[in-house]
C-alpha positions in Angstrom: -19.3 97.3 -59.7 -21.4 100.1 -61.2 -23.9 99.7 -58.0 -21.0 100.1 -55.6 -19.0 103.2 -57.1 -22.8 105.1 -57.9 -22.7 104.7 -53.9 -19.7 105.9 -53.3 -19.1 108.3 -55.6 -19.5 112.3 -54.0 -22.9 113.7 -54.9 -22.4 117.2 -56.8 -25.3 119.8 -56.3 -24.1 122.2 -59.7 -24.8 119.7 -61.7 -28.2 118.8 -63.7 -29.4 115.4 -64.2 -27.3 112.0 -64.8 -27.6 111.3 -68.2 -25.5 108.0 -68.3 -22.7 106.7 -66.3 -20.6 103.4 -66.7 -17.6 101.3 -65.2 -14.3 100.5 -66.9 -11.0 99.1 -66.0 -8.8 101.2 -64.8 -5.8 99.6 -66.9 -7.7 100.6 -70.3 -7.3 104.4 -68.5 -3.3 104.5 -68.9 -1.8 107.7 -67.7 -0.1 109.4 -70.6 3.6 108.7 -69.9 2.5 105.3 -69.8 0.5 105.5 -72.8 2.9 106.8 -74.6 5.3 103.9 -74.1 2.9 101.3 -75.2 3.2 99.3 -78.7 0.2 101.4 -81.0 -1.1 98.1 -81.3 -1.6 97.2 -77.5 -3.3 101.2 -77.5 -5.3 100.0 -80.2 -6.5 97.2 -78.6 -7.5 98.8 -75.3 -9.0 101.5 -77.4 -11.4 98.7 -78.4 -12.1 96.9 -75.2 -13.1 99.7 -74.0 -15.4 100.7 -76.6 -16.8 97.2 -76.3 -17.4 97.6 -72.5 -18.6 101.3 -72.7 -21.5 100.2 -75.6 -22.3 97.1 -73.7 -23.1 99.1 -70.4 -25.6 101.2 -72.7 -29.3 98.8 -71.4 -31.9 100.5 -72.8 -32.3 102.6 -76.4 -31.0 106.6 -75.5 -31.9 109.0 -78.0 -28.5 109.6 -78.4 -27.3 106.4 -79.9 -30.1 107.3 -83.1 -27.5 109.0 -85.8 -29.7 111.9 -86.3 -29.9 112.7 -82.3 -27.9 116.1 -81.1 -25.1 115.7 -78.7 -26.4 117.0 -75.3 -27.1 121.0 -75.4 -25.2 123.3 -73.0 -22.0 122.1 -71.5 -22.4 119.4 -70.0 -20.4 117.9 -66.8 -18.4 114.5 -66.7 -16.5 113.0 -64.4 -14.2 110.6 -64.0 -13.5 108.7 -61.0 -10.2 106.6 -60.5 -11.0 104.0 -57.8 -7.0 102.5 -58.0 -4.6 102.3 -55.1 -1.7 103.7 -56.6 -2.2 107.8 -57.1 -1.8 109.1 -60.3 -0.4 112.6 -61.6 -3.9 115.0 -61.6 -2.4 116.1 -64.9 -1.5 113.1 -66.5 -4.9 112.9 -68.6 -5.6 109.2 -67.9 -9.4 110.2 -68.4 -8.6 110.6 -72.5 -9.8 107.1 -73.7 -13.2 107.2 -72.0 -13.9 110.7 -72.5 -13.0 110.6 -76.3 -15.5 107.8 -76.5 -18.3 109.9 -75.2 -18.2 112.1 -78.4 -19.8 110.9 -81.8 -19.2 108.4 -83.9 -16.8 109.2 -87.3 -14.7 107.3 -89.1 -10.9 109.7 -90.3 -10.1 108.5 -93.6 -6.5 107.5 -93.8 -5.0 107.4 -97.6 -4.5 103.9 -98.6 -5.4 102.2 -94.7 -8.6 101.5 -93.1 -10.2 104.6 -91.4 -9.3 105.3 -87.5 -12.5 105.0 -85.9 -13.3 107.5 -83.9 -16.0 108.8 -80.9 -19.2 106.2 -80.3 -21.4 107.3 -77.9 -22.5 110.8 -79.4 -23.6 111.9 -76.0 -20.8 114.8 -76.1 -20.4 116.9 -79.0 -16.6 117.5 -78.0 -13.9 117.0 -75.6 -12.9 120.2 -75.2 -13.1 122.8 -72.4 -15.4 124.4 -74.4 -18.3 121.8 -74.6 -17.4 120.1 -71.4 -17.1 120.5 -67.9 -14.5 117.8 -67.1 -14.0 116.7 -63.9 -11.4 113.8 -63.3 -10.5 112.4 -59.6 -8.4 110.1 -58.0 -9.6 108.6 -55.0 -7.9 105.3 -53.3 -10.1 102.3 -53.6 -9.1 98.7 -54.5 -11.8 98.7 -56.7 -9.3 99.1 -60.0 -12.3 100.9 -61.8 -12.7 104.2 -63.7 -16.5 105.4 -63.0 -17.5 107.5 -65.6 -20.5 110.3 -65.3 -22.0 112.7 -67.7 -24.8 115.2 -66.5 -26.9 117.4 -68.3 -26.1 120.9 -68.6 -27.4 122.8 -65.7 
């Protein structure tokens, strides 16, 4: 699968070099009206599928999975690719769950509960437009993938 979308996905010449990409379900991706309807626990468990897929398509030792590794300098570029056949609202931030996962690794203490993990990959040092150049497609495909991408900053 990650073969196939890397061929198909559109080249893009303002960007610097792939750092890491990776394949994921597209049903792990909800859109956020439907996220928002789902049990916290059925969230919580897609949370960790895909945190289990994401880690497992990690084949070799980056520097950025050592603790004491910097996020990528710059702003870096990802995108998100969402090979489905059903179109989905540009706006409707279905990219959240992979994207959060690029940032690193913490653990929010909660008073009395285990802590909410949070973040894994450490590639990113935050989601927001102001570390990130996010860039998330749809494109119709009967693949039922999300193809994720980060680049280096250029």
């Amino acid at each position: 699968m990650l073969v196939e979308c890397r061929q198909i996905a559109p080249m893009l010449p303002d960007v610097g070099a792939l750092v890491w990409d990776c394949v994921v379900p597209a049903e792990w991706c909800p859109p956020g009206n439907k996220r928002d309807s789902l049990n916290w626990r059925d969230v919580h468990k897609m949370k960790e599928n895909l945190r289990a897929v994401m880690a497992r398509q990690i084949n070799y030792g980056p520097p950025w999975l050592d603790p004491a590794h910097e996020p990528l300098p710059g702003r870096p570029v990802v995108t998100c690719y969402r090979y489905t056949t059903h179109r989905v609202d540009p706006r409707s931030n279905w990219d959240k769950f992979p994207v959060d996962l690029l940032t690193p690794y913490r653990e929010v203490p909660i008073k009395g509960k285990r802590p909410r993990r949070s973040g894994l990959l450490g590639i990113i040092a935050d989601d927001s437009g102001d570390h990130i150049d996010l860039r998330a497609e749809w494109r119709k495909s009967k693949l039922g993938v999300v193809y994720v991408r980060v680049f280096a900053a250029r």
